[in-house]
N, C-alpha and C positions, 0 to 999 in steps of 0.2 A: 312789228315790234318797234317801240322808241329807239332813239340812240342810246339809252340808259341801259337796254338789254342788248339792245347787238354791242355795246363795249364789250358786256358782262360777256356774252357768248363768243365774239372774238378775242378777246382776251385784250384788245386794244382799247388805250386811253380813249376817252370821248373826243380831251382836246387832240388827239391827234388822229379818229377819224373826222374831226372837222375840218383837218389842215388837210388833209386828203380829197377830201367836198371842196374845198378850195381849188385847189392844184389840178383839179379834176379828175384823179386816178378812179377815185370814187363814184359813180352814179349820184343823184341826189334822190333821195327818196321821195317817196308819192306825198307832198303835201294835206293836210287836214286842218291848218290853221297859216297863219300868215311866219307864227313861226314855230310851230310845229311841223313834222312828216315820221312816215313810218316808213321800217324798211323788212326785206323779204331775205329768206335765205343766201339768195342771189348774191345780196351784200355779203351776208357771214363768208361766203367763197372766193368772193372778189377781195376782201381781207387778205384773207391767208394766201392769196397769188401775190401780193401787193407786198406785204411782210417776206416772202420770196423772194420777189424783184429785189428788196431792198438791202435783204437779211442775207442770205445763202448766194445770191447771181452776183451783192455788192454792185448794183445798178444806182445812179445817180436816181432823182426825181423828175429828171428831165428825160432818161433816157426809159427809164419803166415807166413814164406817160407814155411813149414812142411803142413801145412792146404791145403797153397794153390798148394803143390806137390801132395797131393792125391785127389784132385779134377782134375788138367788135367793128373794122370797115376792112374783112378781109379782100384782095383779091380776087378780081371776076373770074379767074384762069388758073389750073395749076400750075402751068409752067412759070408766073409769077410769083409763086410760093417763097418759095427760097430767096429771092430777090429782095421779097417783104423782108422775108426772119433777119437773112444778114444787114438787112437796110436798117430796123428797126433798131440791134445792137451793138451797130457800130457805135466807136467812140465821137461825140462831135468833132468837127474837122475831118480835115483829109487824110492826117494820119495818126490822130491821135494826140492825147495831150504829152504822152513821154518820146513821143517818134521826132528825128529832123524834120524841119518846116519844107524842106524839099531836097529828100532821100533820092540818090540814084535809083532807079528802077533797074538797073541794068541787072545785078544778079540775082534779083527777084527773078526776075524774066529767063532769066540763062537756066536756073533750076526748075520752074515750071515748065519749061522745054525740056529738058533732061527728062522730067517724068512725062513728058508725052501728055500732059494737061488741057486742056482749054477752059481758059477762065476768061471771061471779062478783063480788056486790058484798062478797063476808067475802075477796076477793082475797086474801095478801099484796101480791103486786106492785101492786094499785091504790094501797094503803099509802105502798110503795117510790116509786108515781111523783108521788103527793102529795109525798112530803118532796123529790123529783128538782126537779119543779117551784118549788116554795117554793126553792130553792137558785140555780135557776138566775136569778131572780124578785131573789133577794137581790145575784145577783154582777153586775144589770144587764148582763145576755149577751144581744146583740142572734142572734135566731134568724132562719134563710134566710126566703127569702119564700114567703109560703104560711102559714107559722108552723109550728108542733109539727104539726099535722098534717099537715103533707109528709112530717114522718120519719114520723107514725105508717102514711100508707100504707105508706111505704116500703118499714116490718118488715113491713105488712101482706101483701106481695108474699111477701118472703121466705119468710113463715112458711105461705105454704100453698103453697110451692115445698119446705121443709123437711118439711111433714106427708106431703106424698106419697112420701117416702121411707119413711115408717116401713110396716112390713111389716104383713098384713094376716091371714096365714095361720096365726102361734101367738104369742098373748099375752106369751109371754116373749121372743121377738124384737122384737115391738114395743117392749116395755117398755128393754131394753136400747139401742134407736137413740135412742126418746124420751128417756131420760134420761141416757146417751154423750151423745146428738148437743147435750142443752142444756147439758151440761155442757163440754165439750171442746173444742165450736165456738167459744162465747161469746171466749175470748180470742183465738182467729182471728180475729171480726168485728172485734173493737176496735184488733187489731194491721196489719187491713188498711183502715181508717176511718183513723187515723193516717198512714200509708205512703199512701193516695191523699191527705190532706190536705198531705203533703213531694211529692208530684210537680205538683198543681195549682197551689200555692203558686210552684217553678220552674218552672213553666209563666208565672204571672201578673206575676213579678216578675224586670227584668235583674238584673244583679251591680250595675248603680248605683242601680235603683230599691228595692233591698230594705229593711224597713221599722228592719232595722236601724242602716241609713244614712243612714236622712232626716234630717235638719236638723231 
């Protein structure tokens, strides 16, 4: 198909599957003239992963190049799997662009030992949850009971409810759930973390007792 039909069937501008043939997210299609090329369903797919990355994950263009690089040069190994995924959508830098430029690691580290963990000490995310914590420390946020380490079982459940999805039979399947599934999920968890936090809330409080009403 021209570019005129994969817009039409993607539902994307031309001019901006051509910004994407730039940037490289895109494949370039099989050439036919010097400047013409045709392209195959494969694009219509790569599209709509791309409009993902961008739309639903709120991935930069730098960082869903990164995504969508270690899905076609996956890992020789699966024990490298997950090293890609989280490598791929990390923020740039070491701890991100809203994290301290150089966050104590200390109560990162004191709560991954609490849960009896082993992560990677050159982590990012150990990084990310240092400056998480120092923030949360700062805004005097009283946490459930149990402390930080209730939620950290908590992901701890999920996350090996999550691993057992990833496939186990070829590297690049894996590779792609690992780093889809961190990538696409993440704003499902937070947008259904929210939504139970508006039903328990009308659970806990009448229309007289609500906290916006109180005296």
């Amino acid at each position: 198909m021209r570019i005129s039909e994969l817009s039409r069937r993607s539902d994307v501008p031309v001019a901006t599957i051509k910004y994407y043939l730039r940037e490289g997210l895109l494949p370039p299609g099989e050439r036919t003239s010097a400047t013409q090329a045709v392209y195959s369903e494969a694009h219509v797919d790569r599209l709509e992963l791309i409009r993902a990355l961008l739309g639903p994950a709120r991935l930069s263009v730098e960082a869903a190049g990164r995504v969508l690089g270690v899905i076609d040069d996956p890992p020789e190994t699966f024990l490298d799997v997950l090293g890609a995924a989280q490598t791929a959508t990390a923020p740039t830098g070491a701890s991100g662009a809203a994290a301290d430029e150089d966050p104590d690691l200390d109560p990162a580290r004191e709560l991954v030992a609490e849960l009896g963990w082993t992560v990677d000490p050159g982590s990012v995310e150990l990084t990310q949850l240092a400056s998480a914590l120092r923030a949360v420390e700062a805004g005097g946020i009283d946490v459930v009971d149990g402390g930080l380490a209730r939620y950290g079982r908590t992901v701890h459940d999920l996350a090996e409810a999550e691993l057992a999805t990833v496939p186990t039979d070829e590297v690049s399947r894996a590779v792609r759930q690992s780093v889809l599934g961190t990538v696409l999920l993440e704003p499902v968890l937070l947008s259904l973390r929210r939504l139970a936090q508006q039903d328990v809330a009308g659970r806990l409080f009448t229309d007289e007792e609500r906290p916006d009403q109180a005296d």
